[in-house]
C-alpha positions in Angstrom: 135.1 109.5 173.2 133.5 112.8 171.4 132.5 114.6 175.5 134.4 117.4 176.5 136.5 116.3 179.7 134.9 117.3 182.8 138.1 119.7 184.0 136.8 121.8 181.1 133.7 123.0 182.8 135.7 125.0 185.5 136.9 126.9 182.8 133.8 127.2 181.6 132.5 128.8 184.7 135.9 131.0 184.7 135.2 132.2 181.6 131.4 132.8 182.5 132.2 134.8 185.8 134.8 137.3 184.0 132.1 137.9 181.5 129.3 138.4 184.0 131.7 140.7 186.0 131.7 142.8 182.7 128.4 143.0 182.0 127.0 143.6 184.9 129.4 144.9 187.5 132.4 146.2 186.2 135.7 144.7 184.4 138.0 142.1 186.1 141.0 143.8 184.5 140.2 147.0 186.0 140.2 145.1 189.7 144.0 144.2 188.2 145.1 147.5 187.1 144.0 148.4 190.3 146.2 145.6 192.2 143.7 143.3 192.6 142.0 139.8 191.9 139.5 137.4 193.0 141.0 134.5 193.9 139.3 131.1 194.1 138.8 130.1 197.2 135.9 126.9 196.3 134.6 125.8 193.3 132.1 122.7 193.0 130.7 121.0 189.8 127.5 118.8 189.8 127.4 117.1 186.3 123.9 116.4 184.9 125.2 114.9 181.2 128.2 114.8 179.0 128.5 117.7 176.6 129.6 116.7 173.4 132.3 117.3 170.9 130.7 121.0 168.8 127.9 121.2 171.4 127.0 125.0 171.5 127.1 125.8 175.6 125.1 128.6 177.1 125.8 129.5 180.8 123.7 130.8 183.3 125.6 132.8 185.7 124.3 134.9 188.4 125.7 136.1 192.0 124.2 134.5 195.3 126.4 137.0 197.7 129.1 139.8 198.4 130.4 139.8 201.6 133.3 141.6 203.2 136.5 140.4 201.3 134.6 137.4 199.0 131.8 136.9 196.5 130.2 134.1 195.6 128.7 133.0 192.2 126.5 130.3 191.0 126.2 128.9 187.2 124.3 126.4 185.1 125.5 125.0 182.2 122.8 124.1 179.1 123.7 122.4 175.7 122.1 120.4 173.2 120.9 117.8 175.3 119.5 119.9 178.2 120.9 120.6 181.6 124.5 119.5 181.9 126.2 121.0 185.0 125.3 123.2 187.5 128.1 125.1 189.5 129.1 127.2 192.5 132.3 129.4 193.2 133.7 131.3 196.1 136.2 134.0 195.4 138.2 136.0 197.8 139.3 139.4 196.8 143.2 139.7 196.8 146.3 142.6 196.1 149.0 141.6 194.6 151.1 139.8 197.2 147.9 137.7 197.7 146.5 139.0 201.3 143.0 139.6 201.2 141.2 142.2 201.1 137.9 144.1 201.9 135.6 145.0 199.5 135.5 149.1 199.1 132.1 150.1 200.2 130.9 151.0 197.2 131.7 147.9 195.0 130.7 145.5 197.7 127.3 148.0 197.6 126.8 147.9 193.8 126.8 144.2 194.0 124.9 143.9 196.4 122.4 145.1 194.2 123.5 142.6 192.0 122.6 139.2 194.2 120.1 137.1 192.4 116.9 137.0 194.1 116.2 133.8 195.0 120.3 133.7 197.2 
């Protein structure tokens, strides 16, 4: 049919929060060398047009909170035809056996400097 399969765009937005976490935070693999991960706990996709077989994607990612034990990111997805998705996931933050857990103080303060304006 030459359009990417719309499972692909949670990857997408996978791929677009680990990157965001390193760019503006700090690395998702040093949450797991620490014991930790952010596990999804709600992910939604709103799809706005197909993208296309050797589109070029750009994604918009920002954070809209950091609570407690979770954040909560939000993403939109452009190609060559415009707008194509739009996106929103909640992570909790886990160790290793998968119980959650808080936030240090200081993380969940650095990001809060991080939450988009307009969340």
């Amino acid at each position: 049919m030459g359009v990417v399969h719309h499972s692909n765009f949670v990857r997408y937005l996978e791929l677009a929060r680990v990157r965001w976490m390193d760019e503006h935070h700090r690395s998702y693999r040093s949450y797991v060398a620490e014991g930790f991960h952010f596990a999804t706990t709600h992910v939604a996709v709103d799809y706005h047009g197909p993208a296309r077989f050797d589109d070029e994607l750009e994604i918009a990612t920002w954070l809209e909170r950091a609570r407690g034990a979770s954040l909560a990111m939000a993403y939109e997805v452009r190609g060559d035809a415009g707008r194509l998705a739009s996106g929103r996931s909640v992570h909790a933050l886990v160790d290793e056996s998968g119980r959650p857990r808080r936030l240090p103080p200081a993380e969940r303060a650095a990001l809060a400097k991080l939450v988009a304006p307009s969340a």
